[in-house]
C-alpha positions as CSV (number, residue, x, y, z in Angstrom):
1,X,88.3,24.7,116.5
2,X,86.8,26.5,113.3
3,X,86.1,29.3,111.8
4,X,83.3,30.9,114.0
5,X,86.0,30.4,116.7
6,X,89.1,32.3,114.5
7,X,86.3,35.1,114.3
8,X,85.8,35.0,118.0
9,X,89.8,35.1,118.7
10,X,90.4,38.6,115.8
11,X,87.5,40.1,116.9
12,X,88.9,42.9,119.7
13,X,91.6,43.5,116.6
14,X,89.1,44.1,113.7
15,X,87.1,46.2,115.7
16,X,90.4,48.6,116.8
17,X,90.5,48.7,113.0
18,X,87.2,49.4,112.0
19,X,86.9,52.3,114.8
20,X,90.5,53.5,114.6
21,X,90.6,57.1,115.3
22,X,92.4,57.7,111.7
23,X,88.9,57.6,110.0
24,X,88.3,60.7,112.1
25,X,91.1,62.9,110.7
26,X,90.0,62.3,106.6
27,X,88.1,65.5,106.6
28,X,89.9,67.1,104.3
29,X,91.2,66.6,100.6
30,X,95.0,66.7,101.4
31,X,94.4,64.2,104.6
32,X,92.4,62.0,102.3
33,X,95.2,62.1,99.3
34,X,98.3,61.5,102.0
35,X,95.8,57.9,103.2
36,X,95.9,57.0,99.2
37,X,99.7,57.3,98.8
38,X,99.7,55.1,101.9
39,X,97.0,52.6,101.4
40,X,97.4,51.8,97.6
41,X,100.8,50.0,98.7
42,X,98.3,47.8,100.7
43,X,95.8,47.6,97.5
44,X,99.2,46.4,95.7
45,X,100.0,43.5,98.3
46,X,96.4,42.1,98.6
47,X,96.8,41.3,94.9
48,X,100.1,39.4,95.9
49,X,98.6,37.2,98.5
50,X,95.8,36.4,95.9
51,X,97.9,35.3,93.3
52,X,99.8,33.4,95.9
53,X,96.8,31.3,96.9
54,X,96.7,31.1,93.1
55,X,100.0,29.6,92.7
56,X,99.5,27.4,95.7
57,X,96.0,25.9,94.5
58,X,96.2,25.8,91.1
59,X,98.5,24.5,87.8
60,X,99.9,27.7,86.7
61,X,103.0,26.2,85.1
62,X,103.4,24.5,81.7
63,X,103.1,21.6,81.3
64,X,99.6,21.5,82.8
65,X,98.4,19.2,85.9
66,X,95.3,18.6,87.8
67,X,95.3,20.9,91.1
68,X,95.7,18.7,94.5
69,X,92.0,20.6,95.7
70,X,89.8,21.3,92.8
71,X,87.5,23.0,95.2
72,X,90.1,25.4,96.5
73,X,91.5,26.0,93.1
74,X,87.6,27.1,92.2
75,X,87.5,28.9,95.2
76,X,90.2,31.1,94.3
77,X,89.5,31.6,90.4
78,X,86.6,33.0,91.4
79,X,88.1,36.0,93.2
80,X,91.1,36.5,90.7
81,X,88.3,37.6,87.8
82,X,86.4,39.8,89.8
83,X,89.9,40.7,91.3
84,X,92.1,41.3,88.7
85,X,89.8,41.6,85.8
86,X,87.0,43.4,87.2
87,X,84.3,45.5,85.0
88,X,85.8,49.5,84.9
89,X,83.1,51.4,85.5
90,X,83.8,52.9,82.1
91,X,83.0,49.6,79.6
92,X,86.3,47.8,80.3
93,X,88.1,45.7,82.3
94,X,90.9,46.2,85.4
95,X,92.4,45.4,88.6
96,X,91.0,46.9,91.6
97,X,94.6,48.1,91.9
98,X,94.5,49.9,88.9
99,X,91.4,51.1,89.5
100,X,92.6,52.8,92.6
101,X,95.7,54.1,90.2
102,X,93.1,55.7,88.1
103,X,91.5,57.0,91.6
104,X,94.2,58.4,92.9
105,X,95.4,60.6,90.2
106,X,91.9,62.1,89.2
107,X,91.7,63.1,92.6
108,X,95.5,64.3,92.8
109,X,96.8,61.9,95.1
110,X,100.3,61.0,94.2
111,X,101.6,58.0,92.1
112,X,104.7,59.4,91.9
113,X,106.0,56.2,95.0
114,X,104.0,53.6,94.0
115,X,105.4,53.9,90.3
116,X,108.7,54.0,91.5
117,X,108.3,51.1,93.6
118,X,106.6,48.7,90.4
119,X,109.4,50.3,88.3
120,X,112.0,48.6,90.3
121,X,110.1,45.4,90.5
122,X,109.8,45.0,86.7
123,X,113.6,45.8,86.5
124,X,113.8,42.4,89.1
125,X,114.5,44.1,92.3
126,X,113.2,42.3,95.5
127,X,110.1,43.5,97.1
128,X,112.4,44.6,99.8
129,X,114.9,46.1,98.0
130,X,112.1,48.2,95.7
131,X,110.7,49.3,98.9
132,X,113.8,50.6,100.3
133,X,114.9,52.1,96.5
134,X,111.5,53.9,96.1
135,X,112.1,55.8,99.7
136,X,108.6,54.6,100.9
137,X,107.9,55.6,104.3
138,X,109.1,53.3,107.1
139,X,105.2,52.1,108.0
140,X,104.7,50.9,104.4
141,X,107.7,49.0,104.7
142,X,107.0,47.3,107.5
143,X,103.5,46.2,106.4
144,X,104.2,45.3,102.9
145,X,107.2,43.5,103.7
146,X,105.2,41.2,106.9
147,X,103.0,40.5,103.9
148,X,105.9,39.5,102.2
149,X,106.8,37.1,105.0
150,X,103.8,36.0,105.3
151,X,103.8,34.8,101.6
152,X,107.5,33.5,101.2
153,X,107.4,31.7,105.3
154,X,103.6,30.3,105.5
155,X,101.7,27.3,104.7
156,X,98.8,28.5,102.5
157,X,96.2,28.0,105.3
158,X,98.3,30.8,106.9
159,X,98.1,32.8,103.5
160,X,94.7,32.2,103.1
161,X,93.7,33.2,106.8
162,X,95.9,36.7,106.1
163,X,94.2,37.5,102.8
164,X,90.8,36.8,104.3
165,X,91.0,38.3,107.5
166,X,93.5,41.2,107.5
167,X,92.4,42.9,104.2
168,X,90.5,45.3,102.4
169,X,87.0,44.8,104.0
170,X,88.4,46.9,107.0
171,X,87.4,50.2,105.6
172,X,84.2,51.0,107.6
173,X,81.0,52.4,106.5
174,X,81.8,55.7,108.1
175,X,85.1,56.2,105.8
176,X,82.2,55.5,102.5
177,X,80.5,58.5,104.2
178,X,83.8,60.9,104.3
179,X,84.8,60.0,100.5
180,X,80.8,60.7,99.5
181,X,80.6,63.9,101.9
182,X,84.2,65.3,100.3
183,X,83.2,64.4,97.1
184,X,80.7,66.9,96.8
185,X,83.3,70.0,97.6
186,X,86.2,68.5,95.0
187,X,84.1,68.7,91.8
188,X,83.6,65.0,91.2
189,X,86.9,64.3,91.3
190,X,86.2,61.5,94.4
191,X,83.6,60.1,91.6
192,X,86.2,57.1,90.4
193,X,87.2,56.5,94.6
194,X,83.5,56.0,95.0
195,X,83.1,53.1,92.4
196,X,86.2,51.5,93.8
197,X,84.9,51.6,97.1
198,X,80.9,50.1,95.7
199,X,82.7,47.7,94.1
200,X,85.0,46.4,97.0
201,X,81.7,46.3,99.2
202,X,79.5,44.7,96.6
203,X,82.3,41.9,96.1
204,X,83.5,41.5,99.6
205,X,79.9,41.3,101.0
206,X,77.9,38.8,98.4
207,X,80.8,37.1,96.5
208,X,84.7,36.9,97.5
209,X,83.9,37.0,101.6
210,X,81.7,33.9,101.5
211,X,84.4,32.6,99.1
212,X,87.5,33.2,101.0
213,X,85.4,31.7,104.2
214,X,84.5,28.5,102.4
215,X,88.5,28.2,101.4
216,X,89.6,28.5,104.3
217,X,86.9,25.7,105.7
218,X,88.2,23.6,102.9
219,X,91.6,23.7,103.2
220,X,91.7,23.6,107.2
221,X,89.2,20.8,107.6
222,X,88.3,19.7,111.2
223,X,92.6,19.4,111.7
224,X,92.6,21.7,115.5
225,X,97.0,22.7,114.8
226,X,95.8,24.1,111.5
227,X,93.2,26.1,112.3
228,X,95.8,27.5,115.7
229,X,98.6,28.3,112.8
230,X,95.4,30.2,110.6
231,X,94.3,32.3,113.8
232,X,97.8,33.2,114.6
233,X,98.2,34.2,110.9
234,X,94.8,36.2,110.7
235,X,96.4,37.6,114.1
236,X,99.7,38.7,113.1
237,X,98.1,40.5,109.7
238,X,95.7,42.5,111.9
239,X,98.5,43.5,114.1
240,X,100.5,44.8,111.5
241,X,97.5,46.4,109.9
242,X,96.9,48.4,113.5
243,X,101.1,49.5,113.2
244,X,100.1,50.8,109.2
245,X,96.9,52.4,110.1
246,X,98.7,54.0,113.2
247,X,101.5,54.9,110.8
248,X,98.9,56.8,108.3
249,X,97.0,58.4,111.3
250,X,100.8,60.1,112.4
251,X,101.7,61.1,108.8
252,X,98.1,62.8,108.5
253,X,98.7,64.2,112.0
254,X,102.3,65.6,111.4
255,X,100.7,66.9,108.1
């Protein structure tokens, strides 16, 4: 068992995803902002698995010792910078979450959730708790907080089989296509989207995919029960991300 093989087994999933008929329905600035004030939760909890794997395979305590798997460690650095500290687009530096922030509100997507939600969080509530405090809808919930399990109940093959496989490559071409088309009737205001969206496919396709595939290689060696417990992970995220994306497609619908 191997990686080739944990493609083979998530493949019928990913492609539900990457032809789900929600792509179909973002024709129109208001469906488009009502998928950001959805999706950014998800933008928000990719960052969490990453600095999980972080934690996990690398000293980030004081005082300071050598990481069990240097390689992994490397790895995983690797993706943080362009991550979390990525070039702005505008001659500094940011998160991709942040950039999506920035996004969202020159295109007039509400924040108004998401703000609430980090709010509580920085005042120490649970993940769960902010959630439920910040009245987020019910399929945002239930992602985020399978995420959550994910993070606080799995080995870190499992989180690194969820962060590879269930994430933020799963916006298809054809969605680049409906933010470039609706750009060009919304004044440039889709302009900051765009660069998000070049940057996620410039990273994902030549630098963090080939990363996150080598880590998981390295950390699940040629052992067959832990490459079972990563497929079943990269299973589980793609499931829930099928419940969120039918979740976004019914709020669009119900308008």
């Amino acid at each position: 068992m191997n990686l080739d093989q944990l493609r083979i087994d998530i493949r019928p999933l990913r492609q539900a995803l990457l032809s789900h008929p929600l792509y179909g329905d973002l024709k129109s600035p208001v469906a488009l902002r009502t998928f950001m004030q959805y999706h950014v939760f998800a933008v928000w909890d990719f960052m969490s698995l990453l600095k999980a794997l972080q934690q996990r395979l690398c000293c980030v305590t004081v005082p300071w010792t050598p990481a069990a798997l240097p390689s992994g460690g490397r790895l995983i650095n690797e993706i943080v910078l362009g991550e979390e500290t990525d070039a702005d687009g505008a001659g500094g530096y940011c998160s991709h979450f942040e950039l999506y922030l920035r996004s969202m509100t020159r295109f007039g997507a509400s924040t108004v959730q998401i703000n609430c939600f980090l709010q509580h969080l920085r005042a120490g509530a649970g993940v769960a708790s902010a959630l439920q405090s910040a009245a987020v809808a019910p399929p945002i919930q239930q992602f985020v907080n399978h995420t959550f399990q994910t993070i606080d109940e799995g080995n870190v093959c499992q989180i690194a089989s969820a962060f590879t496989f269930g994430r933020e490559d799963l916006l298809p071409g054809v969605f680049q296509c409906i933010v470039d088309e609706l750009n060009q009737h919304v004044d440039g205001s889709l302009s900051d989207f765009q660069f998000y969206l070049q940057r996620h496919v410039e990273l994902d396709g030549e630098e963090h995919g080939p990363l996150a595939a080598q880590l998981m290689t390295n950390l699940c060696g040629e052992d067959a029960t832990t490459w079972q417990a990563a497929i079943d992970a990269a299973v589980a995220s793609l499931t829930a991300r099928l419940a969120f994306w039918d979740g976004i497609h019914a709020a669009i619908r119900n308008g």
